[in-house]
N, C-alpha and C positions, 0 to 999 in steps of 0.2 A: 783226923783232920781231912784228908783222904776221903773218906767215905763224906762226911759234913760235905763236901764241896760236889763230889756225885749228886748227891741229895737236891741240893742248889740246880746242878743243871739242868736234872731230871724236871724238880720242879716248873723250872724257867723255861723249855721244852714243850713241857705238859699246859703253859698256860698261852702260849702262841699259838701251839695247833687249835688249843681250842678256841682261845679268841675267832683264828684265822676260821675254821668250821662255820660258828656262830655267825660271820659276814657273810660267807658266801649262804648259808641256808636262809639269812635272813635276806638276799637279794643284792644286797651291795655290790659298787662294781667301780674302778677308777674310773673318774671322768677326766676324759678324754678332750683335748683341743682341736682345733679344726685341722691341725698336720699331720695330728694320729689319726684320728674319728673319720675325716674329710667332711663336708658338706658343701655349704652355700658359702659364697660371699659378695657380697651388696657393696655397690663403689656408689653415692648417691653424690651428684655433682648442682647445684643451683641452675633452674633453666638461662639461659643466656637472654632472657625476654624478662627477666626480674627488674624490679624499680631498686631495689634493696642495695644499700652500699656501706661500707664502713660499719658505724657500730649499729644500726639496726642491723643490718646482716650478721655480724655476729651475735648477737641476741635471737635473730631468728634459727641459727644456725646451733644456738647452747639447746633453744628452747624444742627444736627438732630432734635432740641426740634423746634429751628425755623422754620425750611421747614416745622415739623408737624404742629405745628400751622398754617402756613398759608394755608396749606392744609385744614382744619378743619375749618379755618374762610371761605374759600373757600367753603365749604359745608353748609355754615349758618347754625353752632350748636349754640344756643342762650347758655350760662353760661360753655363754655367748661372748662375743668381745664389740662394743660400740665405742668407737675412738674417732675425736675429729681433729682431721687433719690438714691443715688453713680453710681452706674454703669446701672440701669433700666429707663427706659421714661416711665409714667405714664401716660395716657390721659383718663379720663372722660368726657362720651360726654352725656348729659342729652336730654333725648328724641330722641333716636337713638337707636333702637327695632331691625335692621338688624343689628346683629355682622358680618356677613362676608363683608358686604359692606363698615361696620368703619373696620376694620382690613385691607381690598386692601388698600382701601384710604389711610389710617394713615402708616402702617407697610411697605407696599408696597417698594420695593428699588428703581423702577422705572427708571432702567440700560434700556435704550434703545440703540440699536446697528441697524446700516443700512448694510446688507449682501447681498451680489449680491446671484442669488440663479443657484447652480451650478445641480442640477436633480432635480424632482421630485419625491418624493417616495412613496410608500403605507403607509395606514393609521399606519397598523403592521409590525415588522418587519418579513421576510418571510424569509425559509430554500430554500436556492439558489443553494444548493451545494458547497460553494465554502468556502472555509475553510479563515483562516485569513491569512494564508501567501502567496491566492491566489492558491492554487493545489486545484483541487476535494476530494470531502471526497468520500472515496469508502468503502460499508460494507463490512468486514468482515468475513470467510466461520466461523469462531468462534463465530459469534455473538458480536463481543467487541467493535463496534458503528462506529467502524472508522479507518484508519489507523489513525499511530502513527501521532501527533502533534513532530512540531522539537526539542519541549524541550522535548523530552520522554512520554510526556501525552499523552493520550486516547483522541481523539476528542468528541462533542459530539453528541449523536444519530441523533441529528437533522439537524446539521449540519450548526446550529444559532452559532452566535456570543451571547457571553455574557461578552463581554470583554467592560467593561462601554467608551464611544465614548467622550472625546472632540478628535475628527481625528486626528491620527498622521500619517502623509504621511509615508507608507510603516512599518507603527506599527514601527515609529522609534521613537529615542528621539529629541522631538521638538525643541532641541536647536539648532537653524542654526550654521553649522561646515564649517570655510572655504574649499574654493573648494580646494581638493589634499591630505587635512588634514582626518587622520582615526579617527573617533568618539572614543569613551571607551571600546564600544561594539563591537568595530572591521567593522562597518556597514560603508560602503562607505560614501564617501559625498557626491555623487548626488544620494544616497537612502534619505537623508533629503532635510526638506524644505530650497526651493532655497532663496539664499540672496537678498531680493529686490520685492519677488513675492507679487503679491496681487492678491484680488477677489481669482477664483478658479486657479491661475495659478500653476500649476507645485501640485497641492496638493496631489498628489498619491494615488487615490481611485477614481474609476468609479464606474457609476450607478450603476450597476451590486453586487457588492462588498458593496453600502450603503444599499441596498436594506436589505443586511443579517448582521447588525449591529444597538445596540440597540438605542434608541436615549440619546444624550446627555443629562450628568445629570450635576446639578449644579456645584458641585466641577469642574467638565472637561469642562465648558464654558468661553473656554480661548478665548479673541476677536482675538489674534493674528493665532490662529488655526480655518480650517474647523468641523464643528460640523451636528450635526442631530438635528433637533430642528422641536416642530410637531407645528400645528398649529389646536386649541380647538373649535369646536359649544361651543357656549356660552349658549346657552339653554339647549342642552344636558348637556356640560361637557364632550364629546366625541371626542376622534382625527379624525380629517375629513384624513389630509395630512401631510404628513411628507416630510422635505428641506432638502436635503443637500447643506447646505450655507459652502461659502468661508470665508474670513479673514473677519472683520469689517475693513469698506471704511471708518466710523464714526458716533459718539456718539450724545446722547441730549444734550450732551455740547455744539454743534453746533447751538443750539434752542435758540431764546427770549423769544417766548411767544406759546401758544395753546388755539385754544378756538375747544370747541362742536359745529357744525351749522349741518344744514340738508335744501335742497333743496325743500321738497316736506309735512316734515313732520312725514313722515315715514321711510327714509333712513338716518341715521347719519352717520356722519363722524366726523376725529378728522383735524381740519386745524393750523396745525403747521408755525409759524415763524419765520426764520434762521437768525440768526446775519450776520449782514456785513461783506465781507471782506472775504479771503483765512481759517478764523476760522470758518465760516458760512454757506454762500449759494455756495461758490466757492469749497469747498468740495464737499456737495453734487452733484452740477454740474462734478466736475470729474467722480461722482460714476453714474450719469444718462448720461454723457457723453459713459462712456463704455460700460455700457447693452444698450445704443439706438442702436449701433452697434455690440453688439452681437461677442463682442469681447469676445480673451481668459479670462480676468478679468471676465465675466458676459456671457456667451454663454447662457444663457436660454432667455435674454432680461429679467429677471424679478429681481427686488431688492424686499430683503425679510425686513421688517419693525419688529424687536425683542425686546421686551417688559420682562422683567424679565425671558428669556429662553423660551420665546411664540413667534412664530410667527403671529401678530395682521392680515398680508397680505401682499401679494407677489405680487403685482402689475408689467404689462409688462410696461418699461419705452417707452413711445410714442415719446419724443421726449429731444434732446440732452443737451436746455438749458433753465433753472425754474426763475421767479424772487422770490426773499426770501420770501413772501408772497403768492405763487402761487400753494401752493403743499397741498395735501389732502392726509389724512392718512384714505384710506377705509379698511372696514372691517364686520365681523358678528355684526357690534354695535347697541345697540338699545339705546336711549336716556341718560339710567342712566348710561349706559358702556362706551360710549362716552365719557360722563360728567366726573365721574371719570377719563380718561386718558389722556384728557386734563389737566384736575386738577393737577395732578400729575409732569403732562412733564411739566408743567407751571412754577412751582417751584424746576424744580430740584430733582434728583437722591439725596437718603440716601447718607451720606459717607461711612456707612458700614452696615452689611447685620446684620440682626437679627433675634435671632432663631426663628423658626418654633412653635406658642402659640400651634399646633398638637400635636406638640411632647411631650410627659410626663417629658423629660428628658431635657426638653428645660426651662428655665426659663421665657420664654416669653407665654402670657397668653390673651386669651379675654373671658368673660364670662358678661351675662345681668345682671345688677343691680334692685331689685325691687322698685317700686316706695313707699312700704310701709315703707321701713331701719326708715325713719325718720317721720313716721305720726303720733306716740306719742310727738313728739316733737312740730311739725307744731299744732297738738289741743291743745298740751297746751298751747303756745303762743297767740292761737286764742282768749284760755277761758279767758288770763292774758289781754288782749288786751280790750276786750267787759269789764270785769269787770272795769277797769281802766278809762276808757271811761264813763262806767257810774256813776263812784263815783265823776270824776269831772263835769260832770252834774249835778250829783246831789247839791255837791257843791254849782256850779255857778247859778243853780234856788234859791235853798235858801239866 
């Protein structure tokens, strides 16, 4: 009986070590949570500038935690955790050391807009002379920077706009006004944007005139208005060029799918998917129909590709008509930056914007987790483990 019950241990012995062998050769390893592991974690809070309230807000807020998640499964984070907590998204990403690269990913609103591109401009905004209502600014014998401005103001010395830019044709109000009809302001109707116009048509700002205005900021990146929007080295972090783009022709709503490829190894690109049908790849084609011909819509030939108020790249449209799979999003990319913005268009634009983790004032937040939070915890389990183990050993020998 004795000997029978040796036999048993031995066996039972002989089939853990080798189980345990067979895991680790084959690679296995315990996954780990963000208080063993450490990594990232992402506090995403609604920008305080949101229309959203009540139950669209929480609809918008169900419908944010999924896209992040599958963003993040997208990234293969081994033990993520995405929990929302009233009004905040919480994501813990364990073993994930770059915060700015989980924050693009996760946070990211990933609002893409297709913009015919109506000038090219300098990297900076430049003093052109020319004032905002279009007169020269002339100095001075007083010294007082400028003549007068039409509302009684002092121009200023340099002769820059600092008037924040989503473009209003003719610094009007952008609300299209029937023809004949006098706006509130007293401004004509053919001082505003015309009913019907797209791309750059009729938008009331020349080269000249974008040149000495600053670039669009987020609040004034209206798709239905011409904007200034630069386009960033990814390496540096530096405006190489600045667009002045027309209306948006259309959205990533238009997208199926994107993936990351590269031809060579060393040059990436993002190769986008367009749904079938006049919601799809038939839009697009309108908006590469127009710049192939260098029409009023698109006079540059180049459509600007606009990624959260960035221009990714302004490609010349070669020719008039794409099949839905046939179109490549080039750009400064290098493999990981690619992969990200694929990622992203792949699942879909936030439904709404959330604040700035920069911002102090902002509730939203990213900050590294150490991997030590929980290693009091993890040794003493170890110690509870080994002794436990060995008492029913001991046990089972005697």
């Amino acid at each position: 009986m004795r000997r029978a019950g040796l036999y048993s241990l031995v066996g039972l012995l002989t089939i853990v070590i080798g189980a345990l062998i067979w895991s680790l050769a084959a690679g296995n390893s315990v996954l780990l949570g963000l208080d063993l592991e450490g990594g990232a974690e992402v506090v995403l809070e609604p920008d305080q500038d949101t229309e959203l309230t009540g139950d669209a807000l929480d609809d918008a807020l169900d419908a944010s935690v999924d896209i992040i998640r599958n963003r993040v499964d997208g990234l293969g984070v081994a033990e993520p955790d995405i929990t929302r907590q009233g009004d905040r998204i919480v994501v813990q990403l364990p073993g994930v050391d770059d915060q700015q690269r989980a924050l693009e990913v996760v946070g990211q609103t990933a609002e893409l807009r297709f913009r015919p591109v109506c000038a090219v401009l300098p990297a900076q905004q430049v003093d052109t002379g020319v004032a905002d209502d279009g007169d020269t600014t002339e100095d001075s014998d007083e010294g007082d920077g400028g003549a007068d401005a039409d509302d009684g103001e002092v121009a200023e010395d340099d002769g820059v706009s600092e008037t924040p830019v989503g473009v209003s044709p003719a610094d009007a109000d952008p609300t299209p006004t029937p023809e004949g009809q006098e706006a509130d302001d007293g401004a004509a109707a053919e001082d505003l944007p015309v009913l019907g116009a797209q791309g750059c048509e009729d938008i009331g700002i020349d080269q000249i005139e974008a040149i000495g205005l600053p670039s669009t900021d987020r609040e004034g990146d209206d798709p239905d208005l011409p904007v200034i929007l630069p386009q960033i080295n990814p390496d540096s972090g530096e405006v190489e060029l600045r667009y002045l783009l027309g209306r948006t022709m259309l959205t990533g709503s238009a997208l199926e799918d994107a993936d990351a490829t590269s031809r060579d190894g060393l040059t990436w690109f993002v190769a986008p998917i367009f749904r079938a049908g006049e919601d799809g790849i038939d839009l697009f084609n309108e908006a590469a129909a127009a710049c192939n011909l260098a029409s009023p819509i698109c006079p540059t030939r180049q459509l600007g590709i606009v990624l959260d108020g960035v221009v990714e790249s302004a490609p010349e449209v070669q020719q008039p008509f794409f099949q839905r799979d046939q179109i490549t999003i080039t750009g400064n990319f290098n493999q990981e930056r690619a992969e990200d913005v694929a990622l992203v268009l792949r699942f879909g634009a936030l439904p709404l914007e959330f604040g700035d983790p920069t911002d102090p004032e902002s509730g939203s937040r990213v900050r590294t987790v150490s991997a030590t939070l929980g290693q009091d915890s993890l040794d003493a389990g170890i110690v509870a483990g080994i002794v436990g183990l060995s008492l029913v050993a001991l046990y089972m020998i005697a």
